[in-house]
Z-matrix of the N, CA and C atoms (Angstrom, degrees):
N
C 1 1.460
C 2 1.516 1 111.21
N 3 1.609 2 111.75 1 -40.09
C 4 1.247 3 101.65 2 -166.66
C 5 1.742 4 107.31 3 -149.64
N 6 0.891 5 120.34 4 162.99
C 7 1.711 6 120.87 5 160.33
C 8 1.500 7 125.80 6 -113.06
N 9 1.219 8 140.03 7 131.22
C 10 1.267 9 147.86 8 176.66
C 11 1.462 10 117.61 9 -94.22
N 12 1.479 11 115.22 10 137.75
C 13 1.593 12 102.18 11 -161.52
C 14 1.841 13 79.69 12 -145.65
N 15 1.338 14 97.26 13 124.35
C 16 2.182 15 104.79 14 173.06
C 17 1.214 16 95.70 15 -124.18
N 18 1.460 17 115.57 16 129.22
C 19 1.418 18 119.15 17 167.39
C 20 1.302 19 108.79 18 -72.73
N 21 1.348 20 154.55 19 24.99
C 22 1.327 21 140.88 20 177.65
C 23 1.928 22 94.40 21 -157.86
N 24 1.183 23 116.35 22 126.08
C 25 1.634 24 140.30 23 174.88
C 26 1.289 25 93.02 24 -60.18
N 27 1.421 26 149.53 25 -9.51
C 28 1.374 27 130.40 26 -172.15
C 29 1.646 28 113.38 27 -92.29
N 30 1.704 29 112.25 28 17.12
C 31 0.916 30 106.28 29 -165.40
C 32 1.578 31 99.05 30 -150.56
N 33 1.401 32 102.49 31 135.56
C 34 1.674 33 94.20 32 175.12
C 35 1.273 34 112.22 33 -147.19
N 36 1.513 35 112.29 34 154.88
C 37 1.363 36 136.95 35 -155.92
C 38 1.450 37 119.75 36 -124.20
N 39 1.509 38 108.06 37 135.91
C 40 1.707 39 124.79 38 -151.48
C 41 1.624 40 103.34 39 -112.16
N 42 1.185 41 138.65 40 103.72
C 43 1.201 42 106.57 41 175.66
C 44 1.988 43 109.73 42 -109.79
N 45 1.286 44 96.65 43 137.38
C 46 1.672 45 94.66 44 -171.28
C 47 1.828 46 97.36 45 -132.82
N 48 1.478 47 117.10 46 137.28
C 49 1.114 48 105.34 47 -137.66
C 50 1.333 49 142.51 48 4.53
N 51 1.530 50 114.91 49 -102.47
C 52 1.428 51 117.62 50 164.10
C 53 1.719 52 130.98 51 -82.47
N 54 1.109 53 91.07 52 5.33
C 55 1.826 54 111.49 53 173.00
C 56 1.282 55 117.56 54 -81.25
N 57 1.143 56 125.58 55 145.30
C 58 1.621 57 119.87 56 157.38
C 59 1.519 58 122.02 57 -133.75
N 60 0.972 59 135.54 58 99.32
C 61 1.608 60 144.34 59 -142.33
C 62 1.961 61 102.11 60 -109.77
N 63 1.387 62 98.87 61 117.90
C 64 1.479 63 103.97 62 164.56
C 65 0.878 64 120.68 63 -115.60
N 66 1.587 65 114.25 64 142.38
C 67 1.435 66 133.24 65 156.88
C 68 1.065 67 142.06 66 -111.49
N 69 1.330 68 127.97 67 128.98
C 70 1.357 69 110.27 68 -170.60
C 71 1.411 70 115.62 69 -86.86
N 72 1.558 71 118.81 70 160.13
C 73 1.424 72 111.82 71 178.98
C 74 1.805 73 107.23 72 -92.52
N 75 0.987 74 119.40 73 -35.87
C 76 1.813 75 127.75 74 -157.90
C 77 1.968 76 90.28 75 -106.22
N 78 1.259 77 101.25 76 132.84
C 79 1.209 78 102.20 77 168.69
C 80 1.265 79 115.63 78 -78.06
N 81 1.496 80 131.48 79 136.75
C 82 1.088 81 138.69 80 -175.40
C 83 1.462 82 111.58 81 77.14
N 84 1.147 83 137.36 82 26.60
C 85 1.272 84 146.88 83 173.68
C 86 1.426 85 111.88 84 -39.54
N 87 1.312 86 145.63 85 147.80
C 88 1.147 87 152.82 86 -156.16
C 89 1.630 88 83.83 87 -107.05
N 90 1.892 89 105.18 88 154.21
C 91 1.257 90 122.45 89 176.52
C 92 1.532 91 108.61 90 -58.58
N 93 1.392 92 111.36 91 151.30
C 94 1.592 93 119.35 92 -177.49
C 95 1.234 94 110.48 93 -129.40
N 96 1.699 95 127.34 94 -179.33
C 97 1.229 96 113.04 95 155.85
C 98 1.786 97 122.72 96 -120.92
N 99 1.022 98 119.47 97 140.78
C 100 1.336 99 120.87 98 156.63
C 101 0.914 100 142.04 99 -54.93
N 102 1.512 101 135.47 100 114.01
C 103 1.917 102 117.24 101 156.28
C 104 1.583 103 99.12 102 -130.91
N 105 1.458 104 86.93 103 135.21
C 106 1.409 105 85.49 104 161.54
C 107 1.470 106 121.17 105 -120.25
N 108 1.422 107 152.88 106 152.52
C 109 1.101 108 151.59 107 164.94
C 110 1.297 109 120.65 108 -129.20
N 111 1.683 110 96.36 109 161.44
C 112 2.170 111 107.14 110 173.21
C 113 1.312 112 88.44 111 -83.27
N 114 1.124 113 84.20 112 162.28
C 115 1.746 114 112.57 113 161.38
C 116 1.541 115 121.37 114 -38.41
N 117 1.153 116 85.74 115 -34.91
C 118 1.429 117 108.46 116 -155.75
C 119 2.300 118 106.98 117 -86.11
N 120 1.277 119 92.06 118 -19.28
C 121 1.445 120 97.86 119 155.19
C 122 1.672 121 89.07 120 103.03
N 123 1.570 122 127.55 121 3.04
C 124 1.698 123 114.09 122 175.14
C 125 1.677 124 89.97 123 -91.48
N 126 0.965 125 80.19 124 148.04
C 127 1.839 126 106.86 125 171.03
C 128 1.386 127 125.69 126 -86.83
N 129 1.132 128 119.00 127 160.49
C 130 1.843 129 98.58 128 -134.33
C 131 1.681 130 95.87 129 -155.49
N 132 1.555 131 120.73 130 -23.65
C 133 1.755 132 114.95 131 -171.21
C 134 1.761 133 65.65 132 176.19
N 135 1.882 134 86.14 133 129.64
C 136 1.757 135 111.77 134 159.53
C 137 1.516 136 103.21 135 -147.36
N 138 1.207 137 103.05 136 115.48
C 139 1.323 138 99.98 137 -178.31
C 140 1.457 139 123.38 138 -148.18
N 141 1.798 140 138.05 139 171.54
C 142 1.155 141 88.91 140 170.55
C 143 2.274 142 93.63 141 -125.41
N 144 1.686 143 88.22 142 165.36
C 145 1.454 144 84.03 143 -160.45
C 146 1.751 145 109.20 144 -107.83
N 147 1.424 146 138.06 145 -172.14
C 148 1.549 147 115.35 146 -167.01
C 149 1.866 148 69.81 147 -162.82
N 150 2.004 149 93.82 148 143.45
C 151 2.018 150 92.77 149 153.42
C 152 1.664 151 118.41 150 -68.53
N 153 1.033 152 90.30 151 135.14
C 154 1.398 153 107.53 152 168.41
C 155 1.790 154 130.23 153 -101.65
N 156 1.047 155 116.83 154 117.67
C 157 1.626 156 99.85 155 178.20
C 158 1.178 157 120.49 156 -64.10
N 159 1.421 158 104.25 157 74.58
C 160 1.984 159 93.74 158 -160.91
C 161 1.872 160 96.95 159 -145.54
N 162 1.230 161 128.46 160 -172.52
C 163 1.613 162 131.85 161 163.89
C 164 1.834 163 91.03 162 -69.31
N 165 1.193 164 103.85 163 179.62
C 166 1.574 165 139.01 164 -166.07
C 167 1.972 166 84.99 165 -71.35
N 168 1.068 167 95.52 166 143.68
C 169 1.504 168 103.33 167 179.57
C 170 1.712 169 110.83 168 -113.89
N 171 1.573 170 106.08 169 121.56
C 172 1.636 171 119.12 170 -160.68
C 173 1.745 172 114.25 171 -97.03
N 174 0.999 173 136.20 172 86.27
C 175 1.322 174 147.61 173 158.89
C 176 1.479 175 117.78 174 -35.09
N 177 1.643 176 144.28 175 90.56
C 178 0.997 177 108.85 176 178.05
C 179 2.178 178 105.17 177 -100.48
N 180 1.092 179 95.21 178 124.10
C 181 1.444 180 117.96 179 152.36
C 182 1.077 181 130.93 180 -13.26
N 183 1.469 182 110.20 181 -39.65
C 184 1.502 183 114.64 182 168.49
C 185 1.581 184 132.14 183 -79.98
N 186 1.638 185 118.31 184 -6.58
C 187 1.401 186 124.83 185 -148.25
C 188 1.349 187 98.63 186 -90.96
N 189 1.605 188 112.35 187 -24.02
C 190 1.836 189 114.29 188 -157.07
C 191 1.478 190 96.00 189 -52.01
N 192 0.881 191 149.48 190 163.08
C 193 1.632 192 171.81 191 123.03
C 194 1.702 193 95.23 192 -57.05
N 195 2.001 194 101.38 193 139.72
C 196 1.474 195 106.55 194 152.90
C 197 0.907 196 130.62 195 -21.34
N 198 1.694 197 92.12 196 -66.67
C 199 2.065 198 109.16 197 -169.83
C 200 1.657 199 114.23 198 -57.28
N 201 1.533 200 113.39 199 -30.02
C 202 1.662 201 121.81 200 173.41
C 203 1.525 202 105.55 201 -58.47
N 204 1.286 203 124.89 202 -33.58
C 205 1.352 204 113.48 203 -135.42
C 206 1.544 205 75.48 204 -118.87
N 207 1.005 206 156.31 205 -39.73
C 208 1.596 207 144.10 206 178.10
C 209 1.495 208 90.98 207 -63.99
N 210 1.065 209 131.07 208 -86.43
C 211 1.584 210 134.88 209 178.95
C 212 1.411 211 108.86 210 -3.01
N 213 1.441 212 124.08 211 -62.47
C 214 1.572 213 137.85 212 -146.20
C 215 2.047 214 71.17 213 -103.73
N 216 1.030 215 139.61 214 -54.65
C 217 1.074 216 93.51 215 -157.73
C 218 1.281 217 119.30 216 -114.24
N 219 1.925 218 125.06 217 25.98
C 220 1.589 219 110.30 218 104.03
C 221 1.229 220 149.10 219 -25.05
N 222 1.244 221 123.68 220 -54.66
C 223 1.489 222 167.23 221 -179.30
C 224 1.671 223 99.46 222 -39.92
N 225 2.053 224 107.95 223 -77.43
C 226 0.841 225 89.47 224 155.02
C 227 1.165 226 153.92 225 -124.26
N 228 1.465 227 113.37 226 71.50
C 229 1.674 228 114.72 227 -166.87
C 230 1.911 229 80.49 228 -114.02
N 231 1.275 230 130.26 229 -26.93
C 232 1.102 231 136.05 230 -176.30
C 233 1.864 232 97.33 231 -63.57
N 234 1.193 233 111.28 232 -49.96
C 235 1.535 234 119.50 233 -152.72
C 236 1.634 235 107.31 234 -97.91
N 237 1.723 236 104.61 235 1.83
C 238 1.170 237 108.69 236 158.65
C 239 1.895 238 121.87 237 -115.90
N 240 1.285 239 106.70 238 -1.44
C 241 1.456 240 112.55 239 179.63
C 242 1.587 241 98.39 240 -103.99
N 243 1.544 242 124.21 241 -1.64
C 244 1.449 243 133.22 242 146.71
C 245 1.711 244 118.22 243 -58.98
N 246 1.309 245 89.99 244 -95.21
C 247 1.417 246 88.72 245 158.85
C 248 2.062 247 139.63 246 -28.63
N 249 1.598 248 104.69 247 -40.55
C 250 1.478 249 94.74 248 166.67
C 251 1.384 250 113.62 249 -83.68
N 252 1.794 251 136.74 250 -6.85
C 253 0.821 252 124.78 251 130.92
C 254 1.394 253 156.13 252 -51.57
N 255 0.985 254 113.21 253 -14.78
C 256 1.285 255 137.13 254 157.41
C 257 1.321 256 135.27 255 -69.96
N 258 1.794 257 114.33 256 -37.38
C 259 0.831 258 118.69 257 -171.79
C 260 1.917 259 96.14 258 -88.07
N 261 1.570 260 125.24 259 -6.62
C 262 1.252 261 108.10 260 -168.85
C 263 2.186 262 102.37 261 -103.27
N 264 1.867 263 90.93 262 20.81
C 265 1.460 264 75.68 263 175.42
C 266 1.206 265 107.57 264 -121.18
N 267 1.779 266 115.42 265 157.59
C 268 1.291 267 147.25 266 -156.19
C 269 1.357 268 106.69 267 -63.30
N 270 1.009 269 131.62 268 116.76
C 271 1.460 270 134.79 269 179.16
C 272 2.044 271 109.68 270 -26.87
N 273 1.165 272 101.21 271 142.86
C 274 1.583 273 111.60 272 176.75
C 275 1.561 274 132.98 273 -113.00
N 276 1.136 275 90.56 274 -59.37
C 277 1.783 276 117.04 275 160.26
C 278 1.664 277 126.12 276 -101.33
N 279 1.413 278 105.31 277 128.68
C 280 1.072 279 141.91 278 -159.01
C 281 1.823 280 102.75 279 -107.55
N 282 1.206 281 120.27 280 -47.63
C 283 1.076 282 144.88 281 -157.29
C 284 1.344 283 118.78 282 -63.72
N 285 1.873 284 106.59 283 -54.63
C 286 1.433 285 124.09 284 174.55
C 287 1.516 286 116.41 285 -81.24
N 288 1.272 287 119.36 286 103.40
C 289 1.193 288 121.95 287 165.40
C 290 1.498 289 124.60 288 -174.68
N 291 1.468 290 134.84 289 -144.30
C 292 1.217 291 144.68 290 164.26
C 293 1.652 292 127.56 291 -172.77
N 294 1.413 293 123.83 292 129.19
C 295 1.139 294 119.83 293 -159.77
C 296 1.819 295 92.25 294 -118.86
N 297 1.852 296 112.90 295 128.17
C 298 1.424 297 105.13 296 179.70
C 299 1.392 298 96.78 297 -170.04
N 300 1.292 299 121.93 298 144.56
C 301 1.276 300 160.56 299 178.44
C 302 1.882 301 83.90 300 43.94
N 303 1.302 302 111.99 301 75.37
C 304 1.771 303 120.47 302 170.24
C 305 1.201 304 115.47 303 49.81
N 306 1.700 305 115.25 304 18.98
C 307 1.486 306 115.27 305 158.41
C 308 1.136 307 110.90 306 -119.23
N 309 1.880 308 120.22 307 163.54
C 310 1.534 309 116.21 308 177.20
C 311 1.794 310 85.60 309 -141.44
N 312 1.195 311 71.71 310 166.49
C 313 1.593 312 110.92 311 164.91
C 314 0.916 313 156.19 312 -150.22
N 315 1.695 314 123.50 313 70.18
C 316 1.058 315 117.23 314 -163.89
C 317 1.914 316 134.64 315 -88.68
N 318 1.406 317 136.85 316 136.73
C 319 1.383 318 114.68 317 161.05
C 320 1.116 319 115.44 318 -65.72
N 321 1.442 320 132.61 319 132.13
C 322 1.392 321 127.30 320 -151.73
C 323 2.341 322 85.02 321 -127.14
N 324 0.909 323 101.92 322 -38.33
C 325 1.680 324 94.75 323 -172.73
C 326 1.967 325 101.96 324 -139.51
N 327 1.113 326 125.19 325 134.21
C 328 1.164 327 144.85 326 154.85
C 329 2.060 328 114.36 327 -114.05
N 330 1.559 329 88.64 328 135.45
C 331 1.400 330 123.43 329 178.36
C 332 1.077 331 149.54 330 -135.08
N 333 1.817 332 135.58 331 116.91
C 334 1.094 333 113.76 332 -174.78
C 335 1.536 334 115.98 333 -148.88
N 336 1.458 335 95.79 334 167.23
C 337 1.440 336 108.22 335 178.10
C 338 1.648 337 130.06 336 -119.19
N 339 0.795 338 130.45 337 -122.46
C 340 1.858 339 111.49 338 178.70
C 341 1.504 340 82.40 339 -113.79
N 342 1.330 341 150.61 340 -42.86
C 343 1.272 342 132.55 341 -158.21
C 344 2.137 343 119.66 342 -103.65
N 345 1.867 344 92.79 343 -17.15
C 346 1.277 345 89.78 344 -156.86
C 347 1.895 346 89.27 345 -131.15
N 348 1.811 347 93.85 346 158.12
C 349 2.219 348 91.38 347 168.72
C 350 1.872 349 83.63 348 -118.73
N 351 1.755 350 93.33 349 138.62
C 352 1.597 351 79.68 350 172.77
C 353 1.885 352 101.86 351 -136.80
N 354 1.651 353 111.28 352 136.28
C 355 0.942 354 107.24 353 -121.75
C 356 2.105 355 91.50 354 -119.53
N 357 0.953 356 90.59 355 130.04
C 358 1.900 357 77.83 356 -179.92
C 359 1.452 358 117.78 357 -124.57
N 360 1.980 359 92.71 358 118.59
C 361 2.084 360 95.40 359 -169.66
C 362 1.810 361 81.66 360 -95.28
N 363 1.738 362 82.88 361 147.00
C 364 1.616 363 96.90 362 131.59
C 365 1.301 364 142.44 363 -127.95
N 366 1.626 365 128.49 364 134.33
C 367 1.382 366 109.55 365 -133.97
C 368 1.714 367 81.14 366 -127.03
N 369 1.443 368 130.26 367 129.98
C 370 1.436 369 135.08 368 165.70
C 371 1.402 370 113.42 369 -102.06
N 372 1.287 371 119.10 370 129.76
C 373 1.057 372 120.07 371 168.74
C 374 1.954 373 121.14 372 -112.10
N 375 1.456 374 99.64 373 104.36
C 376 1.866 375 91.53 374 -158.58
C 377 1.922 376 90.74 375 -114.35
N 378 1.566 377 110.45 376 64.29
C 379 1.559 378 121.89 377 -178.55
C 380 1.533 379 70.31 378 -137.34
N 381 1.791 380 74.50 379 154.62
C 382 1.488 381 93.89 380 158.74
C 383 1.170 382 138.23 381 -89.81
N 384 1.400 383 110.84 382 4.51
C 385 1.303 384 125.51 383 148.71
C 386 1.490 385 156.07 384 -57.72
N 387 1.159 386 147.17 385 107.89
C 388 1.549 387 122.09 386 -166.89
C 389 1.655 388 99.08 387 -70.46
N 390 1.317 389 92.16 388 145.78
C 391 1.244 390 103.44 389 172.48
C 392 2.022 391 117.68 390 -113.17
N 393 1.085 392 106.96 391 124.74
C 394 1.803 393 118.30 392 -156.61
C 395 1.644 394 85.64 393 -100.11
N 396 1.233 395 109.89 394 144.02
C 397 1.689 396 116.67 395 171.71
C 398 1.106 397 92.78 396 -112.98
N 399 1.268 398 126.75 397 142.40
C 400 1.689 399 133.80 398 -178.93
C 401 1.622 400 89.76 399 -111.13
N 402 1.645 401 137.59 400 -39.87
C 403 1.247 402 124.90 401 -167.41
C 404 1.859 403 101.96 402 -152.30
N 405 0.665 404 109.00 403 138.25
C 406 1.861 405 103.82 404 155.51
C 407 1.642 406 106.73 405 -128.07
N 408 1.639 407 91.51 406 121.60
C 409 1.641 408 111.79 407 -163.45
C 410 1.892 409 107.17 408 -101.64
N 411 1.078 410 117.46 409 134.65
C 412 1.403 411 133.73 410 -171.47
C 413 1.327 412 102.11 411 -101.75
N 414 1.641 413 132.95 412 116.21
C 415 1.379 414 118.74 413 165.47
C 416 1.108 415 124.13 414 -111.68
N 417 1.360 416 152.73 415 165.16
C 418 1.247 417 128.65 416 175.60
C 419 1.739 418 87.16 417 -121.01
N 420 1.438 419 105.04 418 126.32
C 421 1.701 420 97.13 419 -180.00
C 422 2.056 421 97.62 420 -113.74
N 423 1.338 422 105.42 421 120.36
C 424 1.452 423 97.20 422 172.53
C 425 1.738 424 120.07 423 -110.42
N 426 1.511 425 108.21 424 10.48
C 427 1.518 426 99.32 425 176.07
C 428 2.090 427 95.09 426 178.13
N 429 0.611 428 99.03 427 -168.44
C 430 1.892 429 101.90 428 -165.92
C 431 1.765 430 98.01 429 -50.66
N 432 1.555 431 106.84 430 -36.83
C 433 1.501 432 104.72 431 -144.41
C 434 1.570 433 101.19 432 -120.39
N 435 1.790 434 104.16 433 -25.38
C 436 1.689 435 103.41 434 -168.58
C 437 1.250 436 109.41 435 -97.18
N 438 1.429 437 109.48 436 115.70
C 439 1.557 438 131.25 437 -178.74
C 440 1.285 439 131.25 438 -87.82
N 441 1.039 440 175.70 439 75.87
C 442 1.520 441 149.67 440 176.50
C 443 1.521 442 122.73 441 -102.55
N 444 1.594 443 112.90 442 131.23
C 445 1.339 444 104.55 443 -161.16
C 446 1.944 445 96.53 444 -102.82
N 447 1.182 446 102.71 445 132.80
C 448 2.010 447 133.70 446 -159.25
C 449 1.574 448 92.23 447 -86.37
N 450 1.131 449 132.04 448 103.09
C 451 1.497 450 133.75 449 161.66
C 452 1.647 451 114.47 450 -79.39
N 453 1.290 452 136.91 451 119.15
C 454 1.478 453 150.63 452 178.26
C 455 1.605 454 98.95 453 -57.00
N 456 1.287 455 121.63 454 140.79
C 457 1.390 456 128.93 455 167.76
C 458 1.561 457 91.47 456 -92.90
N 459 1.071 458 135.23 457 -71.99
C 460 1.015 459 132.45 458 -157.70
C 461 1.904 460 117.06 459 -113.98
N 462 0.820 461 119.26 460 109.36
C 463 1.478 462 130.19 461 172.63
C 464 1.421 463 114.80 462 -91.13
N 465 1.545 464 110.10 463 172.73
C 466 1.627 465 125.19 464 172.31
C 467 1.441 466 122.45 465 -135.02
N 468 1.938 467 79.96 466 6.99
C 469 1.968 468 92.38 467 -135.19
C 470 1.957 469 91.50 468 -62.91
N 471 1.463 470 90.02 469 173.15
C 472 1.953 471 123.06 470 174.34
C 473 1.308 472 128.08 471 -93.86
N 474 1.059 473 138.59 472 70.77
C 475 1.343 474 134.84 473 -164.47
C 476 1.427 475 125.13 474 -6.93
N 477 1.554 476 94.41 475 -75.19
C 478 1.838 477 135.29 476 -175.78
C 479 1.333 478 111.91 477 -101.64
N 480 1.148 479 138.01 478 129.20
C 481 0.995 480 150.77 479 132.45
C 482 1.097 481 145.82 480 -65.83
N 483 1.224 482 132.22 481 59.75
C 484 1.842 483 123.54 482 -169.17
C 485 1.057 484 138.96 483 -24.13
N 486 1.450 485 113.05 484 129.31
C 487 1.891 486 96.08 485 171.11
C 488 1.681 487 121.95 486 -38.24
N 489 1.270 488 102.71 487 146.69
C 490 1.622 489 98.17 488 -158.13
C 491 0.896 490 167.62 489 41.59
N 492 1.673 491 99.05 490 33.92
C 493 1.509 492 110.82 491 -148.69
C 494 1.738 493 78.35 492 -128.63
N 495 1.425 494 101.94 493 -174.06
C 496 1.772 495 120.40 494 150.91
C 497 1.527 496 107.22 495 -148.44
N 498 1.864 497 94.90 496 175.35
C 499 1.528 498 76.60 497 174.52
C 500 2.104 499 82.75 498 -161.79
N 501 1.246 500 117.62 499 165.69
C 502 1.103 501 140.36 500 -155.11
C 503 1.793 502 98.12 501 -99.50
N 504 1.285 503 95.59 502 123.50
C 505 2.185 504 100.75 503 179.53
C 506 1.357 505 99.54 504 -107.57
N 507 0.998 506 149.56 505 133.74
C 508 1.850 507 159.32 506 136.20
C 509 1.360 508 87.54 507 -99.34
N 510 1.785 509 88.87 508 141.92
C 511 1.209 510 116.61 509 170.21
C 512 1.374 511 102.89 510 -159.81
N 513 1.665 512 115.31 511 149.87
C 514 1.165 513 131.18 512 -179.17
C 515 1.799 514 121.94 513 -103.90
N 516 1.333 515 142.60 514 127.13
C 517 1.438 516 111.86 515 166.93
C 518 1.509 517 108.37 516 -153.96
N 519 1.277 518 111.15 517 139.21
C 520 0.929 519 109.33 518 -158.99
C 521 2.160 520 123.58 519 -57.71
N 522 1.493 521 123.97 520 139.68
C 523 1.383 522 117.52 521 179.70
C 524 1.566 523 117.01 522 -50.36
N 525 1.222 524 109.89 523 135.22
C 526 1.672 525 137.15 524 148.50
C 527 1.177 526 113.99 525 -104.16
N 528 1.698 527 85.91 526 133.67
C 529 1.690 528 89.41 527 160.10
C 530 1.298 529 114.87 528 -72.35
N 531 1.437 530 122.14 529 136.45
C 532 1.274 531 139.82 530 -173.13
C 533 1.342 532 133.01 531 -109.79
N 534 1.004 533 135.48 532 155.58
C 535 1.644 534 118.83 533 175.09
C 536 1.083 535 106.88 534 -128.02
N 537 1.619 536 100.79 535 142.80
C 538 1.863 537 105.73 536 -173.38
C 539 1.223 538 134.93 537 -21.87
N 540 1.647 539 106.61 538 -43.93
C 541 1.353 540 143.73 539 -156.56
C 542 1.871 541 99.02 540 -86.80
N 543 1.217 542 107.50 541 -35.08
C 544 1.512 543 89.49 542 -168.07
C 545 1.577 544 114.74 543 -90.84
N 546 1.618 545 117.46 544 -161.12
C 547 1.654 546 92.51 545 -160.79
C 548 1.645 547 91.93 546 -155.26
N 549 1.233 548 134.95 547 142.86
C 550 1.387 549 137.14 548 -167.68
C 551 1.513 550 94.38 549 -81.95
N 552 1.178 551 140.04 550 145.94
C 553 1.489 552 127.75 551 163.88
C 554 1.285 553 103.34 552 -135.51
N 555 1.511 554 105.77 553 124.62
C 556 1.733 555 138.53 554 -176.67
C 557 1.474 556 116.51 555 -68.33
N 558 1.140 557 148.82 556 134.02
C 559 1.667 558 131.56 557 170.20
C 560 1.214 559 108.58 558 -163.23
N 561 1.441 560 110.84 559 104.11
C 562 1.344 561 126.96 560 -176.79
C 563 2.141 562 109.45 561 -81.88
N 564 1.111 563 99.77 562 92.01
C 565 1.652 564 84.44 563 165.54
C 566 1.316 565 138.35 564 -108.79
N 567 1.149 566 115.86 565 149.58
C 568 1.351 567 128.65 566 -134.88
C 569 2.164 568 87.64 567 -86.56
N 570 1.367 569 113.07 568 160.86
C 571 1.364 570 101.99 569 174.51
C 572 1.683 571 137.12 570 -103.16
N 573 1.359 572 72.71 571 -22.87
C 574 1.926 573 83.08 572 167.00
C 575 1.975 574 99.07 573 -144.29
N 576 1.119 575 110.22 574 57.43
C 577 1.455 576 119.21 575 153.96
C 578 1.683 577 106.86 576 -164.03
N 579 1.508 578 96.52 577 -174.27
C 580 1.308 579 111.39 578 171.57
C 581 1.627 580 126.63 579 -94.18
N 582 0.918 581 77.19 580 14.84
C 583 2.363 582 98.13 581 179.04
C 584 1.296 583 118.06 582 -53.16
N 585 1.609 584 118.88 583 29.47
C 586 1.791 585 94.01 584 -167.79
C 587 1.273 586 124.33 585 -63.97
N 588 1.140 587 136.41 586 176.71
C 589 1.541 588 135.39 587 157.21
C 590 1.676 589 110.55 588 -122.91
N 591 1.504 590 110.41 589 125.20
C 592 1.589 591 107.02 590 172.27
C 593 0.879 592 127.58 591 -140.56
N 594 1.520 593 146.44 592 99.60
C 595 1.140 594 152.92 593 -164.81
C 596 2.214 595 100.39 594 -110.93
N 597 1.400 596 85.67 595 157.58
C 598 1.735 597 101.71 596 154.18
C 599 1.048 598 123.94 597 -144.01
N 600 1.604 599 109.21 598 165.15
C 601 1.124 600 126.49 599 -171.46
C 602 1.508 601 129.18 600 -125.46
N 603 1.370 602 118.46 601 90.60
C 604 1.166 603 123.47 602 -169.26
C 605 1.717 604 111.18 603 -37.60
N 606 1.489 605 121.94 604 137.08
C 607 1.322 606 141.03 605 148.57
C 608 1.521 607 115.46 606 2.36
N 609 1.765 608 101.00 607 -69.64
C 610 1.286 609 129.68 608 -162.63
C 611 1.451 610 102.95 609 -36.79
N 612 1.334 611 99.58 610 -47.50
C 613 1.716 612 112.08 611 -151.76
C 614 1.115 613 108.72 612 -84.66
N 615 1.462 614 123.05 613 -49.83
C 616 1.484 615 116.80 614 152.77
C 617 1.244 616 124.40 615 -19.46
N 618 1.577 617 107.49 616 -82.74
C 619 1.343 618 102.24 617 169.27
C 620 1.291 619 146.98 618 -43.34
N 621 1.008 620 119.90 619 -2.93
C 622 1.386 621 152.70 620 158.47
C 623 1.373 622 147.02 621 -75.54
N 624 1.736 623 89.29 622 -18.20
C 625 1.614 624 103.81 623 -152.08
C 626 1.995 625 82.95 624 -80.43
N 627 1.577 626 90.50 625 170.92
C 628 1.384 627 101.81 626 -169.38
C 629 1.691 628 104.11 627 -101.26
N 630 1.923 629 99.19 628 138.59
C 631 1.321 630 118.03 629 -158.66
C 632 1.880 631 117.00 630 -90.70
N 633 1.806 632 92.07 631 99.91
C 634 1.846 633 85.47 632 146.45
C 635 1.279 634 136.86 633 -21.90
N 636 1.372 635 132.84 634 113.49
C 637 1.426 636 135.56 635 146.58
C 638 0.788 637 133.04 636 -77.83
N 639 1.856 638 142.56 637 128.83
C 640 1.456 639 103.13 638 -163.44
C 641 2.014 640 78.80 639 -124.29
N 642 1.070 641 95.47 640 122.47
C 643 1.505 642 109.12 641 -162.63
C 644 2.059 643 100.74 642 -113.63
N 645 1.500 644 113.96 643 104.25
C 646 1.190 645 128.46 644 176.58
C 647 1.919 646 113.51 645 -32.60
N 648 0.843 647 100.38 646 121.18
C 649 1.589 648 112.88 647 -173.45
C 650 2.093 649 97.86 648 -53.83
N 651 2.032 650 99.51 649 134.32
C 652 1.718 651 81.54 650 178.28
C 653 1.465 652 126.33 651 -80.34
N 654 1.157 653 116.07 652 163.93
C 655 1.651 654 134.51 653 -164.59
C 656 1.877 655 90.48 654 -66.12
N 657 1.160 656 113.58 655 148.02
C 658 1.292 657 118.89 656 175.38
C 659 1.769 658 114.05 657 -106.12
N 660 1.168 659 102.30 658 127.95
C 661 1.819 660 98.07 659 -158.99
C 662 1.348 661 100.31 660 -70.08
């Protein structure tokens, strides 16, 4: 009937007839996002979800309304033909990143449109180790103390990484207003080591980054 898609492994999803029941595995799990879809490729529940100290939380399938489900799946066929654009352009920035204990990370392209920043790491791994991402965390830092942590609607991300390999992250999240001064902060952590990766990203550049059009395909005479 349908497919379930969570941008973050800390969370998994049951579907029993028209229900779909999540659980999280890690207590206190950081916010994620939802999609769910038919078979059939319309989009059906986008949302984003958080642990709860509560029983398993039950979705039924049947409640969406028409008007929900055209909405969300405009929404995201827009915020995914972003993203595969993104992923087919040539690296840009050099600048944003961090290279440590034989891993890097760089943001290689930033993008945007009136609703969304969509964001492209590249992460090398030249250990002989695979390296497993258990989370990649979004912060928004605006002064010593004021925090807010940015949940992705839409991801691409790679779990694992192989020894010697790399591999390409897109991510989508929705715009804040921002202030010059504050700074996005990146943090890749590793899942069964101490490997993090953390870079930031000043305000400035965001605001800056260069804007998607999403321009209606032409009428055929």
């Amino acid at each position: 009937l349908c497919t379930v898609e969570l941008a973050s492994d800390l969370y998994a999803a049951k579907i029993r007839d028209n229900y779909l029941m999540l659980i999280s595995k890690k207590q206190n799990a950081p916010p994620t996002s939802l999609f769910v879809t038919y078979q059939n490729g319309e989009a059906f529940l986008h949302t984003i979800v958080a642990y709860a100290d509560a029983p398993p939380k039950t979705y039924d399938l049947r409640s969406a309304t028409a008007a929900s489900k055209k909405s969300v799946t405009k929404t995201n066929k827009l915020l995914l033909q972003s993203l595969a654009y993104l992923k087919t352009l040539p690296q840009v920035r050099k600048d944003l990143g961090v290279r440590a204990d034989g891993l890097c990370v760089i943001l290689t392209n930033i993008l945007a449109d009136a609703t969304h920043f969509y964001l492209k790491l590249f992460v090398a791994n030249d250990t002989g180790l695979d390296y497993e991402i258990e989370e990649v965390l979004f912060c928004l830092r605006s002064g010593a103390k004021k925090r807010q942590l940015l949940a992705p609607v839409v991801t691409t991300q790679k779990q694992q990484i192989a020894a010697y390999s790399d591999a390409t992250l897109c991510y989508a999240f929705p715009c804040y207003g921002l202030k010059k001064a504050s700074k996005l902060e990146i943090t890749l952590r590793e899942a069964n080591g101490e490997r993090n990766l953390h870079c930031d990203v000043p305000a400035s550049i965001l605001l800056a980054a260069p804007k998607i059009t999403h321009t209606p395909p032409a009428k055929r005479p």
